[in-house]
N, C-alpha and C positions, 0 to 999 in steps of 0.2 A: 504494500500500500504506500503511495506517495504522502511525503510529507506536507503540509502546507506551508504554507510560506512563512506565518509568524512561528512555528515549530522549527524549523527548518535556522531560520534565523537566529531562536531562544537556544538551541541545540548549538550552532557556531559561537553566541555569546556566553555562555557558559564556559567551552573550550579556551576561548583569549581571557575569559578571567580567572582561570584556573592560574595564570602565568602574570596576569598585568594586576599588579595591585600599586595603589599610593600612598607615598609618604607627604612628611610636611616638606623637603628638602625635594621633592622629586614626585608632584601629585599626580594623580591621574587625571588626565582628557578626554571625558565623555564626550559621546555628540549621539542627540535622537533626533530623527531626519520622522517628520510627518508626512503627509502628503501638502502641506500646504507651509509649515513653519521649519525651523529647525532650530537646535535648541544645544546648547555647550556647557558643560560644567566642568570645573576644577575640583578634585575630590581629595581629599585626605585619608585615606580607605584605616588607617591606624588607631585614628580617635573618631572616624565617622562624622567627618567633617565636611560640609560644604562650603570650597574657599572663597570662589567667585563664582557665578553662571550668568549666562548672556544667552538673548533668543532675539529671535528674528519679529518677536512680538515689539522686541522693547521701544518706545515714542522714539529714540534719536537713531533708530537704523531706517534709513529711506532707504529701498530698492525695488526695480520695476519688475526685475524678474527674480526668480526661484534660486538664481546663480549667482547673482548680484548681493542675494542678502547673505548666504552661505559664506560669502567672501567677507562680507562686513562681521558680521559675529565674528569670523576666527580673527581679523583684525582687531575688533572689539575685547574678546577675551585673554589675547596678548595684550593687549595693554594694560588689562585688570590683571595678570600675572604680574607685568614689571612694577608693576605700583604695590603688588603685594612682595614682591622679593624675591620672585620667581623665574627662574633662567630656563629651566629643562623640565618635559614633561613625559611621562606613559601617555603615546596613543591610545585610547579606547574606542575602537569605530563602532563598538558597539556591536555585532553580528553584521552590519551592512558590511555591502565591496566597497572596497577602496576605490571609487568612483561617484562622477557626477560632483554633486551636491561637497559629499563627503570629504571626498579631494581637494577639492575648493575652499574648503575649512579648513583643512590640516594646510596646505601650503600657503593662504591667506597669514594665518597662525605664525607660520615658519619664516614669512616675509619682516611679518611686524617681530619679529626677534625670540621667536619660542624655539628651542632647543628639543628635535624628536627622533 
């Protein structure tokens, strides 16, 4: 029997956080991709901490398309990293491919000065 897609997904997300956990010195980079928003958090996985998060909801991210605001969140939550004292992070793509959207947030990130 074929999996479905959110299975399929939950089953790959499990596997990278068997391996990717966060510290204060080295947090983890969530990203959950909607159909419509997408959404990035800084995690402290140690004390179960939420450091910073940034979404494509938030009033000061303007973008026309679905690509355009992907790009501003991972810009957006590099610069809530250096302002909290953070140089390098755990990728967490979260069960998505390394594509589209997702892409776009990690190397937007990687632009404004995150370390991955």
């Amino acid at each position: 029997m074929a999996l479905s897609k959110l299975k399929r997904r939950n089953r790959i997300k499990h596997r990278i956080r068997k391996i990717i956990s966060g510290t204060s010195t080295k947090p983890r980079l969530t990203v959950y991709r909607s159909n419509k928003e997408i959404y990035a958090q800084l995690i402290n996985d140690v004390n179960g901490v939420t450091i910073a998060s940034v979404s494509s909801r938030n009033k000061d991210i303007k973008a026309s398309t679905k690509q355009e605001a992907s790009a501003a969140v991972g810009k957006s939550i590099a610069e809530l990293a250096s302002k909290a004292g953070i140089q390098s992070v755990s990728f967490d793509r979260n069960g998505y491919l390394y594509h589209g959207r997702v892409k776009v947030l990690a190397e937007a990130a990687r632009e404004a000065g995150l370390k991955f």
